[in-house]
Backbone as CSV, one residue per row, in Angstrom:
resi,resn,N_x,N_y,N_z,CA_x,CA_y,CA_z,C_x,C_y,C_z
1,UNK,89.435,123.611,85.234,90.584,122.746,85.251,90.199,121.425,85.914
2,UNK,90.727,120.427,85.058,90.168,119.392,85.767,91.245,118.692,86.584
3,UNK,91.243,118.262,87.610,92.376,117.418,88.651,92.204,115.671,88.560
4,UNK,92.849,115.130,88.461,92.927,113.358,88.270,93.818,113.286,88.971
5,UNK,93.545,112.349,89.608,94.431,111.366,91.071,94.514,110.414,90.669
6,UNK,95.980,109.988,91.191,96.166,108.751,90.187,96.673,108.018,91.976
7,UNK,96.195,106.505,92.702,96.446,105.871,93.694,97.576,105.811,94.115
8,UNK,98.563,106.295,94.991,100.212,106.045,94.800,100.557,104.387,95.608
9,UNK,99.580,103.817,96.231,99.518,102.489,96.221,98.546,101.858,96.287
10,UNK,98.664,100.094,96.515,97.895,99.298,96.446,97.697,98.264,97.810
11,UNK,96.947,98.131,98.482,96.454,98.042,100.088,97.298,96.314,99.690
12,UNK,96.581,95.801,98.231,96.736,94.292,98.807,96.867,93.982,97.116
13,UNK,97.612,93.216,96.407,97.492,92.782,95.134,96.652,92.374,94.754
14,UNK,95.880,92.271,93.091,94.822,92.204,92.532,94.516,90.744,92.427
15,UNK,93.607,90.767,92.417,92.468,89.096,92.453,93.431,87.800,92.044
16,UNK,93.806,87.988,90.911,94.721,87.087,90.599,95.859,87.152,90.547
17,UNK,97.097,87.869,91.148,98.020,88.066,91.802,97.578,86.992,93.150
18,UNK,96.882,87.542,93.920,96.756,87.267,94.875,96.552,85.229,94.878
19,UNK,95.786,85.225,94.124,95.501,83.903,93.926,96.416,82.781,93.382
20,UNK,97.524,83.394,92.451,98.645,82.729,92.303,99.651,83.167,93.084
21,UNK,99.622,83.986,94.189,100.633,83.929,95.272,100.265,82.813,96.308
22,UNK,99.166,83.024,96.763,98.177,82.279,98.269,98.111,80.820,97.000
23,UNK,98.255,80.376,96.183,98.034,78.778,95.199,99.788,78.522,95.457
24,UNK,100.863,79.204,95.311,102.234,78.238,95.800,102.616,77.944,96.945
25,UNK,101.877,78.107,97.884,101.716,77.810,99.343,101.040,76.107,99.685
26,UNK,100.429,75.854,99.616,100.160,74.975,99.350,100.629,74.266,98.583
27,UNK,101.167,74.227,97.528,101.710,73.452,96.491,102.724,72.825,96.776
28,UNK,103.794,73.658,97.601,104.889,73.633,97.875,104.936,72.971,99.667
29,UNK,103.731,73.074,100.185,103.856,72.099,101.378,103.022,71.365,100.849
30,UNK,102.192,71.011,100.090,101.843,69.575,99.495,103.578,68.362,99.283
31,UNK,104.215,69.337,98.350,105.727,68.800,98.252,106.605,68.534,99.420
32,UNK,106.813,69.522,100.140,107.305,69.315,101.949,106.744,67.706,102.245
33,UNK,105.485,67.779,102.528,104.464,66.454,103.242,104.656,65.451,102.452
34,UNK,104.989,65.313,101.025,105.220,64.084,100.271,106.725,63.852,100.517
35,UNK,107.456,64.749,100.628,108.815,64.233,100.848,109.202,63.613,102.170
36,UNK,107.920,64.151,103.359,108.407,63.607,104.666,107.676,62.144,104.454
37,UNK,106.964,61.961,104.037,106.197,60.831,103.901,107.178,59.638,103.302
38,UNK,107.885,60.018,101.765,109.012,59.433,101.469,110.245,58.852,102.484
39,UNK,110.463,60.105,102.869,111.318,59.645,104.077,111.153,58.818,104.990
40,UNK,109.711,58.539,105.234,109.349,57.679,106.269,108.886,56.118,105.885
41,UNK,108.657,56.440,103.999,108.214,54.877,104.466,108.944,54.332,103.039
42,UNK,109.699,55.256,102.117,110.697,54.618,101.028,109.796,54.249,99.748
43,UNK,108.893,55.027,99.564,107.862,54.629,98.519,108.578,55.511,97.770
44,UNK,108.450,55.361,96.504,109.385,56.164,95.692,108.276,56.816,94.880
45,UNK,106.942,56.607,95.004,105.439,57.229,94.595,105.947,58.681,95.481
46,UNK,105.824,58.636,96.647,105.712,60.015,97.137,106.853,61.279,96.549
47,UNK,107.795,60.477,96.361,108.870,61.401,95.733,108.388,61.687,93.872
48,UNK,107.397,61.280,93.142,107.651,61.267,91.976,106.427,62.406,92.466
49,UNK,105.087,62.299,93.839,103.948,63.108,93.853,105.027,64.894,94.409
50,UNK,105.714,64.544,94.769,106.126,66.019,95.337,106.914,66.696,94.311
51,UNK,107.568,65.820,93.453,108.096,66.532,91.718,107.029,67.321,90.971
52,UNK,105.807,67.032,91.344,104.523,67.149,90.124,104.369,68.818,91.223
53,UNK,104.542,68.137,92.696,103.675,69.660,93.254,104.653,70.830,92.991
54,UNK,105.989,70.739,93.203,106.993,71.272,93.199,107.224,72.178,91.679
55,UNK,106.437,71.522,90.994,106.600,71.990,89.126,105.110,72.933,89.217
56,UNK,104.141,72.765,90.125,103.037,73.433,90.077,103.640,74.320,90.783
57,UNK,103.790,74.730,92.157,104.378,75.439,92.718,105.051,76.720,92.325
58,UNK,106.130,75.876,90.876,107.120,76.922,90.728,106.196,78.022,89.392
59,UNK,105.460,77.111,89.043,104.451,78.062,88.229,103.512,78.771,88.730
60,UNK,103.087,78.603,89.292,102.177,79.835,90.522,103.084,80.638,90.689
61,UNK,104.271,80.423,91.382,105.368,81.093,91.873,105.848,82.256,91.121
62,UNK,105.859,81.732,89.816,106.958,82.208,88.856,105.819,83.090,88.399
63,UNK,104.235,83.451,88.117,103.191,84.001,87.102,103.632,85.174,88.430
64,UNK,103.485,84.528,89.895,102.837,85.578,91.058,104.479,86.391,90.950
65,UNK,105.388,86.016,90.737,106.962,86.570,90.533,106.672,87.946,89.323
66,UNK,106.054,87.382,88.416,105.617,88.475,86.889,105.038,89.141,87.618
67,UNK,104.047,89.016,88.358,102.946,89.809,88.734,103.689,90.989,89.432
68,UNK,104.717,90.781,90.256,105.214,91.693,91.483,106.859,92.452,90.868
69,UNK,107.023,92.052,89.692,107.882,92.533,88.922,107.354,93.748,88.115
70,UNK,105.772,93.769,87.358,105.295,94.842,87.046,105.082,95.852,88.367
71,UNK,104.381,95.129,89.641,104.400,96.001,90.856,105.592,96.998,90.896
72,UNK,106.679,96.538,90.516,108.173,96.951,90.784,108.089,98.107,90.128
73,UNK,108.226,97.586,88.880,108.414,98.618,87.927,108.024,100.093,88.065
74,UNK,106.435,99.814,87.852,105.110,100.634,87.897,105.471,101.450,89.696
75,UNK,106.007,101.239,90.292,105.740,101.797,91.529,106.520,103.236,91.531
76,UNK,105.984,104.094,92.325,106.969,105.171,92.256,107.741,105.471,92.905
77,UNK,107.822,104.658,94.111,109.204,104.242,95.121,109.435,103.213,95.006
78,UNK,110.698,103.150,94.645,111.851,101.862,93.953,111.859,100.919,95.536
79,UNK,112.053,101.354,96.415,112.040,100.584,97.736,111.373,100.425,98.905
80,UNK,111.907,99.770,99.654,110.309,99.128,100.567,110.259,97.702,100.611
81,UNK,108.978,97.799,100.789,108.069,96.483,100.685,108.123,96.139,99.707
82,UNK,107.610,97.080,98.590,107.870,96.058,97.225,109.053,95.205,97.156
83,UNK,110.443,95.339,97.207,111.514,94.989,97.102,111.757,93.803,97.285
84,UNK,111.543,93.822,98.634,111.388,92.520,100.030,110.115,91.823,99.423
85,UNK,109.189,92.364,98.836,108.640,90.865,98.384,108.481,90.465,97.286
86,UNK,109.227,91.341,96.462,109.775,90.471,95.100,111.216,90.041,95.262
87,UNK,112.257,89.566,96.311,113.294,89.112,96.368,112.835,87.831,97.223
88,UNK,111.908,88.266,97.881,111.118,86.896,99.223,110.712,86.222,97.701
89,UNK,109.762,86.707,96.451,109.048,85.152,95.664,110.376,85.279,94.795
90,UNK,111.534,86.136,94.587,112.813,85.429,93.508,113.392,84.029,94.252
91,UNK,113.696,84.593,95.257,114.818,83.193,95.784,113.855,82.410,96.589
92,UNK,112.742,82.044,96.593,111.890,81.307,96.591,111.446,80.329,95.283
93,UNK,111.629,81.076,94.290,111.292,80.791,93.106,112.664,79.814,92.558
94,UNK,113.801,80.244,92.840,114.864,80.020,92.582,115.266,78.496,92.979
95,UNK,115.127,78.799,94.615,115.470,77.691,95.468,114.387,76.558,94.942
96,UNK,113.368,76.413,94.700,112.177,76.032,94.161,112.923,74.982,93.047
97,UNK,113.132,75.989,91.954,113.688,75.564,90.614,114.909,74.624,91.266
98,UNK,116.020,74.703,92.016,116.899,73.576,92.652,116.567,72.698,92.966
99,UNK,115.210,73.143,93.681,114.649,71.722,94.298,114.014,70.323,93.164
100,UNK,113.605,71.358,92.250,112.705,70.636,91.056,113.994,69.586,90.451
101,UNK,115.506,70.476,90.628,116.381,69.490,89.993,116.535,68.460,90.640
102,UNK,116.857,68.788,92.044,117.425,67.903,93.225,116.316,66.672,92.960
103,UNK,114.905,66.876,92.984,114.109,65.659,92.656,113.960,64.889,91.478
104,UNK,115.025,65.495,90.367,115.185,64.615,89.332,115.756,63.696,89.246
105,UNK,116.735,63.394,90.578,117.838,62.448,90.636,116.459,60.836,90.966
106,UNK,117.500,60.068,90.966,117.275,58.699,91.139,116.850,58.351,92.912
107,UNK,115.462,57.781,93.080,114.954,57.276,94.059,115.755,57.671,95.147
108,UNK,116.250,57.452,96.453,116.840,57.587,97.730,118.062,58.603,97.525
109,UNK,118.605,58.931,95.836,119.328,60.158,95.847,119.374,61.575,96.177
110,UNK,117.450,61.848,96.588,117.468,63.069,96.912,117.152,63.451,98.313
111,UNK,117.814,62.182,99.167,117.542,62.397,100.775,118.906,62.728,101.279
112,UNK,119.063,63.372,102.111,118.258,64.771,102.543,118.048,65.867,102.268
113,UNK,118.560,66.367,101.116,118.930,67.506,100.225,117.149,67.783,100.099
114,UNK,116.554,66.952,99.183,115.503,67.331,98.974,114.286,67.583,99.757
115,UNK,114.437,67.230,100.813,113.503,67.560,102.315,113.897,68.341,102.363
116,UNK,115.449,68.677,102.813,115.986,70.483,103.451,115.611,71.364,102.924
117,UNK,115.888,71.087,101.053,115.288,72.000,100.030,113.577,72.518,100.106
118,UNK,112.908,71.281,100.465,111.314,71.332,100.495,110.959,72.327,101.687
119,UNK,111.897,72.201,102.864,111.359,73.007,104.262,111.976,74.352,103.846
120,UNK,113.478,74.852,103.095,113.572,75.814,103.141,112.378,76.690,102.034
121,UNK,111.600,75.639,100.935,110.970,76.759,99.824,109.797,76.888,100.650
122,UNK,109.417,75.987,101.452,108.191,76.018,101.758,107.641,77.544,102.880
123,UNK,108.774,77.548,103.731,109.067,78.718,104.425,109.406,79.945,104.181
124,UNK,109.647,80.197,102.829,110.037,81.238,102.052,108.638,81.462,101.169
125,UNK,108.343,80.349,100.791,106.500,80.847,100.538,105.810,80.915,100.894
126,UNK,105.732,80.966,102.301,104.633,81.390,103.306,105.243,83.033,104.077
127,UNK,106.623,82.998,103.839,106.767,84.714,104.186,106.951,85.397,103.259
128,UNK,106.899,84.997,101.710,106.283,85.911,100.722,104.812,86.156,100.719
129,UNK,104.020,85.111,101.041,102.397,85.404,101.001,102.194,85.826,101.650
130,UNK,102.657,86.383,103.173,102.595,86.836,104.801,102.712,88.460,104.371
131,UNK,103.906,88.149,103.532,104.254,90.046,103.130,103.428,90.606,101.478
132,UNK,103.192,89.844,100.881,102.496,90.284,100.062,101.121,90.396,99.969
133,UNK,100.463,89.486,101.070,98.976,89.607,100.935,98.820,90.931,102.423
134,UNK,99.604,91.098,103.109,99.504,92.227,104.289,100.352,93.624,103.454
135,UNK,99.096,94.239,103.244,99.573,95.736,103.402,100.337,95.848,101.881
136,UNK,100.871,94.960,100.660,101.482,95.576,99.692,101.766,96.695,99.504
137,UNK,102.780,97.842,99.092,102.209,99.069,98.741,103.399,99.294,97.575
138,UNK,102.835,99.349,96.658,103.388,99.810,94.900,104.011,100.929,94.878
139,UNK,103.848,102.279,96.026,104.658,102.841,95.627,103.762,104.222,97.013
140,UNK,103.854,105.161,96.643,103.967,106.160,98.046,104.569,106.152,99.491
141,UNK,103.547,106.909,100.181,104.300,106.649,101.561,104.170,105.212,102.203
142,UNK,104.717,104.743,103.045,104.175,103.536,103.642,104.005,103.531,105.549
């Protein structure tokens, strides 16, 4: 008789999971730092550079979001950690996508909304990468 073990989790997400989670971190305080920069000196360049990071961002965001949605699925305990860090990259992802609008408006229209917006995604994607790159686990005991 033969026996097969199948892993009931995963220590840390796979290569590229990982790499488009730990890539909207940066992206998204690239966007933070262009908007404080805006704020400080009224160049309307920095606000058009933090639209561009903010659209990269939400695509890292959104592939590493797919990625932790199959995690979901595939896991054999519905709750946990998984949960918490596919709701940490949704409304990250979400708030993200607001922000992308909020910076569509017209030059000095998106102060302060769009800074507040930039510090709250930016902080929400650094405690999705905090919880998803520590310890993940897809599904068993934890």
């Amino acid at each position: 008789m033969t026996v097969t073990t199948h892993p009931l989790y995963r220590s840390t997400p796979g290569p590229l999971h990982a790499v488009l989670l730990a890539g909207s971190v940066p992206l998204f305080l690239g966007a933070l730092l262009n908007d404080i920069a805006y704020y400080k000196t009224y160049q309307i360049q920095w606000s058009n550079f933090a639209s561009w990071l903010i659209a990269g961002g939400l695509l890292f965001c959104g592939l590493a979001l797919l990625f932790a949605l199959v995690n979901l699925i595939r896991a054999e305990r519905k709750g946990g950690r998984p949960v918490v860090y596919f709701l940490l990259l949704l409304v990250t992802w979400v708030l993200g996508l607001i922000n992308a609008f909020e910076h569509a408006k017209d030059a000095w229209a998106i102060m302060p909304q769009g800074l507040v917006l930039s510090v709250a995604v930016t902080v929400l994607a650094c405690a999705a990468a905090w919880v998803g790159l520590t310890n993940l686990r897809s599904g068993g005991e934890q």
